[in-house]
Structure formats: C-alpha cells, structure tokens
C-alpha positions in Angstrom: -68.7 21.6 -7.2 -72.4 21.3 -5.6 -72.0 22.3 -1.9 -75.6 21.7 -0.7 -77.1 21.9 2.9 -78.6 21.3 5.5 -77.7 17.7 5.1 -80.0 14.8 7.1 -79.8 10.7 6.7 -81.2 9.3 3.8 -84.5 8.2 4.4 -86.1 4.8 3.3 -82.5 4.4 1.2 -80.6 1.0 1.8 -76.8 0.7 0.9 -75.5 -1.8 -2.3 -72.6 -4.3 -1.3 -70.6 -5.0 -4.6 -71.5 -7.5 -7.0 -69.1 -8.6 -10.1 -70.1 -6.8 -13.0 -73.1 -7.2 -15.1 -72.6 -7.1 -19.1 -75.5 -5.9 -20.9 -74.9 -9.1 -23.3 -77.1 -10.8 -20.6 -79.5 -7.6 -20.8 -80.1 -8.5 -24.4 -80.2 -12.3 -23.9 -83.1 -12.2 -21.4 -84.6 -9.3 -23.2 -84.6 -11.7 -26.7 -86.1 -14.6 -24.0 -88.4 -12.1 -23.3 -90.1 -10.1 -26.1 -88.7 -12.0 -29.0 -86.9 -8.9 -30.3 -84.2 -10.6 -32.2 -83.1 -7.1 -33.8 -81.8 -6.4 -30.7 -79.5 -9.2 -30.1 -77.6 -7.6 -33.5 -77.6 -4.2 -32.5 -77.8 -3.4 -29.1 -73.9 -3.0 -27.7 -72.1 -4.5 -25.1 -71.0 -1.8 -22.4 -69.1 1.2 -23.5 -69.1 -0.2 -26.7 -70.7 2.4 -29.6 -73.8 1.7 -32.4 -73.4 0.7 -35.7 -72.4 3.8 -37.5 -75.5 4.9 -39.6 -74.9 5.7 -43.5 -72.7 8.0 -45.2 -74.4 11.4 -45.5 -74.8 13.2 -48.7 -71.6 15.0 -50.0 -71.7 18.1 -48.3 -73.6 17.4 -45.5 -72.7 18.3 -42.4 -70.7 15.1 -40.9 -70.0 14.0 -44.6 -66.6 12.1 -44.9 -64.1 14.4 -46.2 -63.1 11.7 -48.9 -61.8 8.4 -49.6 -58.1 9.6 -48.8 -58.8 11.3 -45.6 -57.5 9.6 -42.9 -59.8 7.4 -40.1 -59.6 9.4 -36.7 -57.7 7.0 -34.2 -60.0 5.6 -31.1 -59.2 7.9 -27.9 -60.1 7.8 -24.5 -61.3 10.8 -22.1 -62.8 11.1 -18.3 -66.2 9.7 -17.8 -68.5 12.3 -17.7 -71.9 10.7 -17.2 -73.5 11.2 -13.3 -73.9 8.0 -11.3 -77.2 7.2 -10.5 -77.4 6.2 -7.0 -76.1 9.8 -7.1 -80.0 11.7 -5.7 -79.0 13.5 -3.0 -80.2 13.5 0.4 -84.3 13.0 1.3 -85.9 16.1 3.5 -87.3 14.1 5.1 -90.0 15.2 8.2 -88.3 19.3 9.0 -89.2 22.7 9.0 -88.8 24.8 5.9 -85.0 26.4 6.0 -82.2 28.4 4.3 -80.6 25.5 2.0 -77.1 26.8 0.5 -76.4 25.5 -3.0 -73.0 26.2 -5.2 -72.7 25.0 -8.3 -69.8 25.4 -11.1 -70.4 25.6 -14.9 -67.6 23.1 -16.4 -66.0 22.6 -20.0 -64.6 19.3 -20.0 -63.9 16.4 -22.8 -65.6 13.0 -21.8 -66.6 9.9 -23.0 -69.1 9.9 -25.2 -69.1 6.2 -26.7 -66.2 3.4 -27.0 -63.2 5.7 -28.9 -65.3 8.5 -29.2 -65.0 11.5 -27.0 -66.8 15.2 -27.5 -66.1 18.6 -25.7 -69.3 18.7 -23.0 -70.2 22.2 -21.6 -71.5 21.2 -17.5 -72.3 21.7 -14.6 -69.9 20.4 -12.0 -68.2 18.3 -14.7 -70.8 15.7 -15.6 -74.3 15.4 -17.2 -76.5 15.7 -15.5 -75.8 18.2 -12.7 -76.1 17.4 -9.7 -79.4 16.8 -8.3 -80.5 19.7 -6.3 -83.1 18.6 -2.8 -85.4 21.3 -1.1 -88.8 20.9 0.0 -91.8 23.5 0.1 -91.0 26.8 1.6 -87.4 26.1 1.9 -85.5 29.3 0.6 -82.5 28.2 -1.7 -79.4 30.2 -2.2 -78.0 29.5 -4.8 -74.0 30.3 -5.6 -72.9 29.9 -9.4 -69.5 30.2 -11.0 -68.3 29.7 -14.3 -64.6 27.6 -14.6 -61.7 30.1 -15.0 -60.6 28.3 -18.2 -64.3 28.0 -20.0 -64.8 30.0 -22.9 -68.4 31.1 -22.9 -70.6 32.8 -20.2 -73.1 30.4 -18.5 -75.9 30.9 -16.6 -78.7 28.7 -14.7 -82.5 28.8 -15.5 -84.3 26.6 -12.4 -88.0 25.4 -13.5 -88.3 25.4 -9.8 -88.4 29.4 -9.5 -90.7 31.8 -9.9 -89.3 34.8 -11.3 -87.6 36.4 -14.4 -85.8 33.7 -16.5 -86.3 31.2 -13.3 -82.9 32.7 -12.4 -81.2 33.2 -15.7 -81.3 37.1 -15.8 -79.3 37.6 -12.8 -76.8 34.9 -13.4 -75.1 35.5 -16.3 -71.8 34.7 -15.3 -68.4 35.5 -17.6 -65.4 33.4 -17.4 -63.9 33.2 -14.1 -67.0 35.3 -12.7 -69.8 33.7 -9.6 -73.0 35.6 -8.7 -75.9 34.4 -6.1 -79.4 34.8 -5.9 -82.1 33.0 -3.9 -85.8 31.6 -4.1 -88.7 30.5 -2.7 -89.9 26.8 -3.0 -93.6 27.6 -3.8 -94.7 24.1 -5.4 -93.5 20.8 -4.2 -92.5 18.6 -7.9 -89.4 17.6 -9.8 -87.9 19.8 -12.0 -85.4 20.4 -14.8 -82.7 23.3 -14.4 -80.4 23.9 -17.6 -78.0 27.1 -18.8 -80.3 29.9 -20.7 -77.5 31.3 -22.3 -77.5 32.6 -26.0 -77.7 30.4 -27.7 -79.9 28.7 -25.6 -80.0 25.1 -27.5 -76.6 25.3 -28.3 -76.0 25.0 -24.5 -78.4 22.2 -23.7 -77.3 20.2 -26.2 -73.9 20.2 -25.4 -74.8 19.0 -21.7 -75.9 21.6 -19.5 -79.0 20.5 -17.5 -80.1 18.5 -14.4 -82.7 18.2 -11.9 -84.1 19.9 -8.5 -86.4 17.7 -6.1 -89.0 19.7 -4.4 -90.4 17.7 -1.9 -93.5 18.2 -0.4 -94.3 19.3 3.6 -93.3 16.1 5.3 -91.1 14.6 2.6 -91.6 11.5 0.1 -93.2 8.3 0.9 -89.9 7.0 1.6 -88.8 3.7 -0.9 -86.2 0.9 -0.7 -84.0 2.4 -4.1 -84.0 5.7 -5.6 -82.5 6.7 -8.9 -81.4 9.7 -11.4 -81.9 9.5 -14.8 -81.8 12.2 -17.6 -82.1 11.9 -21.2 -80.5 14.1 -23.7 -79.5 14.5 -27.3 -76.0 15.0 -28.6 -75.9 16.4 -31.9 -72.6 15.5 -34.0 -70.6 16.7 -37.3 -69.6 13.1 -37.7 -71.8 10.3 -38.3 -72.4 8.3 -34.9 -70.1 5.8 -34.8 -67.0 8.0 -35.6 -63.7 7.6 -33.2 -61.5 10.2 -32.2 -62.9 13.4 -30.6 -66.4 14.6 -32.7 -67.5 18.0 -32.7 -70.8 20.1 -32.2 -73.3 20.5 -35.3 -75.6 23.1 -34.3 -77.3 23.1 -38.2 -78.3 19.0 -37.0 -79.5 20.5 -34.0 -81.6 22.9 -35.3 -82.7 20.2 -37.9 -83.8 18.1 -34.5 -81.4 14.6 -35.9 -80.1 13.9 -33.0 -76.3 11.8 -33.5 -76.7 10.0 -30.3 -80.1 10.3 -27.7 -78.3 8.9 -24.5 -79.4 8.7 -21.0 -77.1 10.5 -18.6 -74.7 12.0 -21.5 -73.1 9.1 -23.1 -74.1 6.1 -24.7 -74.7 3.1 -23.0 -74.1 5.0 -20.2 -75.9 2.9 -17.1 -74.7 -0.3 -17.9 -72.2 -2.8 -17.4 -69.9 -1.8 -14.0 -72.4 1.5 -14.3 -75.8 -0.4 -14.5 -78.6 -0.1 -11.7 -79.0 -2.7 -8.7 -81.8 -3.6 -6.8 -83.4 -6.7 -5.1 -86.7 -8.6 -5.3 -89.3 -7.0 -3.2 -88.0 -3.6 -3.3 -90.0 -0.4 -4.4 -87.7 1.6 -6.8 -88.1 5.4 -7.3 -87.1 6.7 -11.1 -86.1 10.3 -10.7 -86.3 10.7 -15.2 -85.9 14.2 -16.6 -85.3 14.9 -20.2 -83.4 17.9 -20.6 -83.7 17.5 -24.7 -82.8 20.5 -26.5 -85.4 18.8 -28.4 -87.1 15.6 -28.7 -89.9 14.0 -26.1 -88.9 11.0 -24.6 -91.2 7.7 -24.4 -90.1 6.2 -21.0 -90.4 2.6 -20.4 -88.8 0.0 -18.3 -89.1 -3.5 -20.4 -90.4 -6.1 -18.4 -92.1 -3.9 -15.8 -95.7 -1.7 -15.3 -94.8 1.6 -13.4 -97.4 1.4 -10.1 -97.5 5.0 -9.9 -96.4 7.7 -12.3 -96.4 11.3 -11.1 -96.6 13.3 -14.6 -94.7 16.5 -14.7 -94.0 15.5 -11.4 -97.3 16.4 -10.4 -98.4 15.8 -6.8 -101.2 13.1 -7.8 -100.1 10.0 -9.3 -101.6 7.7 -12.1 -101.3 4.1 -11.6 -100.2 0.9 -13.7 -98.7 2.6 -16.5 -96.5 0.7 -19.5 -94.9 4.4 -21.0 -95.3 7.8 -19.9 -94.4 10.7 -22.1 -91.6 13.2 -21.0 -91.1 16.4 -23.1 -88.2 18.4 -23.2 -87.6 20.0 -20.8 -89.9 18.4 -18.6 -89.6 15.6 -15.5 -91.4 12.8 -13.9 -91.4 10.1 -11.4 -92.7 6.5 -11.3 -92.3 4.1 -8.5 -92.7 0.1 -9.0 -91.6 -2.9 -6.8 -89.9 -5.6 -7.7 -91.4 -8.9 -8.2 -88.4 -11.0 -10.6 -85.0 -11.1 -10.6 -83.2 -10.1 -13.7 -82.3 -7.7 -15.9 -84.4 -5.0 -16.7 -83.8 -2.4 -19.8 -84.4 1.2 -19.1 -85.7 2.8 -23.0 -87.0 5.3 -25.3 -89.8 3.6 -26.6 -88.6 5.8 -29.9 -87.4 2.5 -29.5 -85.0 3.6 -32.9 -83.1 6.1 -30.0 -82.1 3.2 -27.7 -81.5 0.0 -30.8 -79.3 2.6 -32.9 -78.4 6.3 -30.9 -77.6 4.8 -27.2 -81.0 5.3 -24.7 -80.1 2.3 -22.7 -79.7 1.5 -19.0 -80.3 -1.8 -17.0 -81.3 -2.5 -13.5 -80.1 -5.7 -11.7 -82.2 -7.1 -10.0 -81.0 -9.7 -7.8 -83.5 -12.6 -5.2 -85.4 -15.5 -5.4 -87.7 -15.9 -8.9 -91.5 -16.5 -8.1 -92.5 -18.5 -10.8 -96.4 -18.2 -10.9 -95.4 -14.4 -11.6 -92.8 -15.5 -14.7 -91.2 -18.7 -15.6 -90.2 -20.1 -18.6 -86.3 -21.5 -20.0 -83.9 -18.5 -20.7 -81.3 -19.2 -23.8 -78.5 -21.6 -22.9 -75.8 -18.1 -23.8 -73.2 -17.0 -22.1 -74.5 -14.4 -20.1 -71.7 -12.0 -20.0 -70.4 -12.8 -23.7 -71.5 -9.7 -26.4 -74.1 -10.0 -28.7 -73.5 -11.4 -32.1 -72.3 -8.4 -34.5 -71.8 -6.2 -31.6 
C-alpha cells in the first residue's frame, strides 16, 4: 500500500460534513433543465447502474453471443475498486526540498466494474487510479515497488515524472512476490501520469494500471478551497458492454482502439451517487484529471461551468476561461474554477458518445445560496432522486 512521507497539514483544504446521498437522476434532471439534452434523460444511468448494452456483434466477433441457447451470465457483485476522489494526498506546501519515501504494491483484484458486472483489474494498491503520488521540485523520491505474492504477471512502474531510462521501468521489473527501489530527482514542477511498462505495455494499462504524481513547484500551489482526482481510462471487453457476471479482457478490441466502457476512475458511473463530488458556493475547486488511456484522448468538460485557469500538460502557465481542454493519453492537466451556483454539475468526455453510452460521468454537488442574476429559471417539477425514464 502507498506509504508516502514526509507528511504536513493540508493546505487551503476544508473538511465535508455528510450529506444524504445525491442520485444522479437529479444530475440528469437539471442537466435536461439546462442544455435541453433530452437524449440524456433516456440514457444516462442512475448510480452503479450500467448503459444500455450496445448491439450484437457480428458472429464471430470477439464478444459475439455464443448462441441463442447459451445461458445469460447471472448479475454478481465484487469490491469497489475505483479511488475516491477527495483522495489527493497531502499539499507541500512552503518546505525545503527532501528525501520523500514512497511504496507502492502492484495488485490483481476483481472489482466492480458496472451494476452486475465485475472484471479482473491489474493495480496499483488495489484500485484505479493509484494512489496519487506529492513531491515538489528538488525533492528526491524513493520509491519502493512490490508485486502481490499471488499476481500472475511481472509489473513494473514507468513515472512521467523521471528523467531516466524507461522513467523507472528498466530497473523495476518486478516478478511475483519480488520489490525493488530506485530513486529520482524532481527536476520540473507539473502533474504527471505513472502507469506499468510491462510487456505488453497496453495490455497493462488497459486493465488498470496507472495514476498520477503532483510535482509542485518551490513554494507549493496557490492553495484552493476543494481539490480533486480524476482519471480516465478505457476498459476493453470480450462481451458487449452491458453484459453481467464477470467479463473478460479483449486485447484484439484494444488494439482495434473500441473501447467497451471509457470510465472515469475505473468503473462506470463511478463518481456519483454516495461517490459523487461536494463542494459549496464560493469555493475555488482544483481538478487533478489525468487520462491514463491505453488509447483514446479525452475532451474534458464540466457542464454548466468555464474552467478560469487551465494548466495544459500541467504546464506551469495557465490559460484562462476555457469550455474543454484536450487530454491525450497518457497525458495530465489541471483547471481551477469557483463556484458561483448551487447544483449539480456533470463531469464528461465531450466524446460526449463515451459518457451517454460507455460510463465517463461524475457529478459535483454543489451546495449554498443561488444568485439569480448569474442563473435563474424553473427546474422540472421531478423527483429529484427518482431514475431517469428507461434507465
């Protein structure tokens, strides 16, 4: 499990007291109120609940149904796998550089991939992402990796943070049962993706291995009321999305790039419901948003809000009142906005196809006082919490 230090107090982070849970039935009422989308009032799912499944691939295809005789797979249920969001670590903050120790272990664990569906996810520290990983410039990071006694491959870790062979991945290629360290130099402050660069490389990215590592420049962020950790993927299946019971891995989809499911933090639907987002009116938000792909690049948008700052690539200047910015695979980002109206806000790929129909969603809550020269109007008289029609 990640072991990670020095630690300090959070800076500019405020704690959540519980609400009652949020169904994303209201996400979709407000977001019909709001952008006349009525598609997604029919197709966007209540939490933990699964898309429509897409058509029957040709005979012979991979994820083909055997027959009209074979029997339907029975719903099951396995451990969430999916990391929590409030989950970002600990700010630097205002030190010195240091020695920061990391340890991390490579997981094989089933999990919940959608409502009665569950898939065999290859990890770091049991969920996707890994953990997040804080340093700031000039901090040297030792970092400890070992592979779970009862996996069945060799992993490694390849840190887009590093500069040196395979950003790590040539001296830790780990067998079963195995751990090895090695250490680096923060050179450049950023935000960066870390995944397993093990033969086959895709293979193990698509089955779940990535996350992110926060460099943080001399002196630490700008410090903000909310701060977040989102990562997209794609999950590439031999059934056709939709299917219960526990799916398998297609790599021949994979290396055709059709994606089953394109989910944000490894499952679909993931950050909503009990697992959505919460903020409050007039606070500054920080998106952490990596995409560790194999493939695909994501469009990033929050519907119903204009990003005030959006560092690209993570880079160190920022670009300002942005609708979408463009993560590749592979790649990372921040963007920073503050809160002006309470509701429910939709986290998407603007592929918008990859959050309506594969499961790219999340929601913020965002609770306070409306201001209504900034938005007013009559939201539908619906039972907030009840699903959407067809769901």
């Amino acid at each position: 499990m990640l072991t990670q230090s020095p630690t300090k107090p959070p800076v500019g982070t405020t704690s959540i007291p519980p609400r009652d849970a949020v169904g994303p039935g209201r996400a979709i009422a407000l977001l019909v109120a709001a952008i006349a989308l009525s598609i997604v009032a029919s197709l966007i799912v209540t939490s933990g609940q699964t898309a429509a499944p897409a058509a029957p691939s040709e005979p012979g295809a991979p994820g083909a149904p055997a027959g009209d005789d074979a029997p339907a797979a029975e719903p099951v249920t396995a451990e969430r796998i999916s990391r929590d969001p409030t989950d970002v670590g600990e700010p630097v903050g205002d030190r010195a550089p240091t020695t920061v120790s990391v340890e991390l272990e490579t997981m094989e664990v089933v999990g919940q991939l959608a409502d009665g569906t569950a898939y065999t996810y290859w990890t770091f520290d049991g969920t996707v992402p890994g953990p997040m990983i804080r340093a700031r410039v000039g901090d040297t990071v030792e970092l400890s990796l070992s592979n779970a006694a009862d996996s069945h491959n060799i992993h490694s870790i390849d840190l887009h943070a590093v500069n040196g062979p395979g950003g790590g991945a040539t001296v830790t290629q780990v067998p079963v049962g195995e751990s090895t360290t090695f250490s680096f130099e923060a050179l450049k402050p950023g935000v960066y993706v870390y995944h397993c660069a093990t033969d086959h490389i895709p293979s193990h990215i698509a089955n779940g291995m990535y996350g992110m590592i926060v460099v943080e420049p001399e002196g630490g962020l700008p410090p903000v009321d909310r701060e977040f950790y989102v990562m997209q993927g794609e999950i590439y299946t031999a059934q056709d999305r939709g299917a219960q019971g526990e799916v398998s891995y297609d790599g021949n989809a994979m290396i055709d790039e059709d994606a089953t499911y394109v989910v944000f933090n490894g499952a679909v639907n993931a950050l909503t419901g009990d697992h959505a987002m919460h903020a409050n009116v007039g606070e500054t938000v920080r998106l952490f948003v990596g995409n560790g792909g194999p493939n695909l690049v994501s469009s990033f948008h929050v519907i119903g809000e204009i990003f005030d700052r959006v560092h690209d690539q993570g880079a160190s200047e920022a670009s300002t009142n942005v609708q979408t910015t463009l993560i590749p695979a592979g790649g990372a980002a921040w963007v920073e906005f503050t809160l002006d109206v309470p509701g429910n806000y939709l986290l998407v790929d603007h592929s918008i196809t990859r959050t309506i129909d594969k499961g790219a969603l999340g929601v913020l809550v965002v609770e306070g006082d409306n201001d209504p020269s900034i938005f007013d109007g009559e939201f539908p008289q619906t039972d907030p919490h009840a699903p959407a029609e067809g769901s």
